[in-house]
C-alpha positions, 0 to 999 in steps of 0.5 A: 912099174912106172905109172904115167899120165898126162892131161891136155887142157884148153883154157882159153887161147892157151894148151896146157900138157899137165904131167905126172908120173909114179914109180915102184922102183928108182927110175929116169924120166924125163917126159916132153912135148915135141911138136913143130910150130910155125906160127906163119901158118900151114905151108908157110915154110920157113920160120927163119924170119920169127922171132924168139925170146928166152927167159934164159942166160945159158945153156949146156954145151953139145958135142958133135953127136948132139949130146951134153958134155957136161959144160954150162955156157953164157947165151951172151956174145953167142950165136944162141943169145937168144935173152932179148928178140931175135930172128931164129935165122939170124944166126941159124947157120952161123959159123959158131961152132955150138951151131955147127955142131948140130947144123942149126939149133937143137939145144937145152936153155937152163931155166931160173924157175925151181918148179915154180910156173913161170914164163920161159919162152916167148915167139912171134911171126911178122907175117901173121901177128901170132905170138906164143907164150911158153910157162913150165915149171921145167928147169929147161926148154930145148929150142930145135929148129927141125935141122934134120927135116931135110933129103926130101922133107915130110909129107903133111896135110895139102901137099904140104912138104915141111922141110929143113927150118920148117918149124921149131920146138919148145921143149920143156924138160929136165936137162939132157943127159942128166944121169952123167954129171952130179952138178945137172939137176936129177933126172931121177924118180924115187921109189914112192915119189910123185913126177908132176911137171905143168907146161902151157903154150898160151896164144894171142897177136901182137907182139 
């Protein structure tokens, strides 16, 4: 029996996606947040001209079926080097093979913090001015860039069609397929134990 709950707060400019969670038996868990941002505006299409920063210096290789293999690899040098300002477009459809293989970005950047509450990722839009802040006390964040929102896209509010790179998500969680390699942080709740993770999406303009 597993006991979840999850409070959404605003505290000034910023959404704050508070989680906790018990169990009565050793189980997995791994609870995020998977909204799209597009801080150009509703039906401004695609977010490849926004820029991206993460407080990060690597990330967990995926195979061609989007899942972990278990390796640990340097940003640096990369089409994912993401440790300094850059255009998500940039390199969104780069031939780097850790692009290829999932046809844009939908991969886990490996965290400094050790639940402590700390900045993690930052964006921003040229056109509007918007910037985003992202703190968590999650040892990752999953950058996608809505790879698969194509073949006619997403019908939304107006008319609106959202299609491939239409958005993007920051999703901070425990690293992916956790359960198969001993050296990947746990993805597993203890009998008794209290799951309590802290996320906040902070806004604000100018760069």
């Amino acid at each position: 029996t597993l006991q979840v709950k999850v409070t959404v707060t605003l505290e000034g400019k910023a959404v704050q996606l508070h989680y906790w969670a018990t169990t009565d038996a050793d189980t997995i868990i791994n609870l995020t947040n998977h909204t799209y941002f597009n801080l150009s505006g509703h039906d401004s299409g695609c977010i490849c001209d926004q820029e991206l920063k993460l407080y990060s210096t690597q990330f967990t290789e995926n195979d061609t079926g989007c899942l972990t293999t278990g390796n640990i690899l340097d940003m640096a040098g990369t089409a994912l080097d993401f440790r300094d300002w850059k255009a998500l477009g940039k390199d969104i459809e780069s031939s780097d093979v850790n692009v290829q293989n999932v046809g844009g970005y939908d991969h886990n950047f490996i965290l400094p913090q050790d639940g402590e509450f700390a900045l993690c990722a930052e964006a921003w839009s040229p056109k509007t001015d918007i910037h985003m802040a992202v703190y968590t006390t999650q040892p990752g964040v999953q950058l996608y860039t809505a790879n698969f929102l194509h073949e006619g896209g997403v019908k939304g509010k107006d008319g609106a069609v959202y299609g491939r790179f239409h958005g993007f998500c920051l999703e901070t969680q425990h690293w992916p397929n956790a359960t198969s390699y001993e050296h990947f942080p746990t993805a597993v709740l203890r009998a008794g134990e209290l799951y309590e993770h802290v996320t906040a999406y902070a806004f604000s303009v100018g760069k």
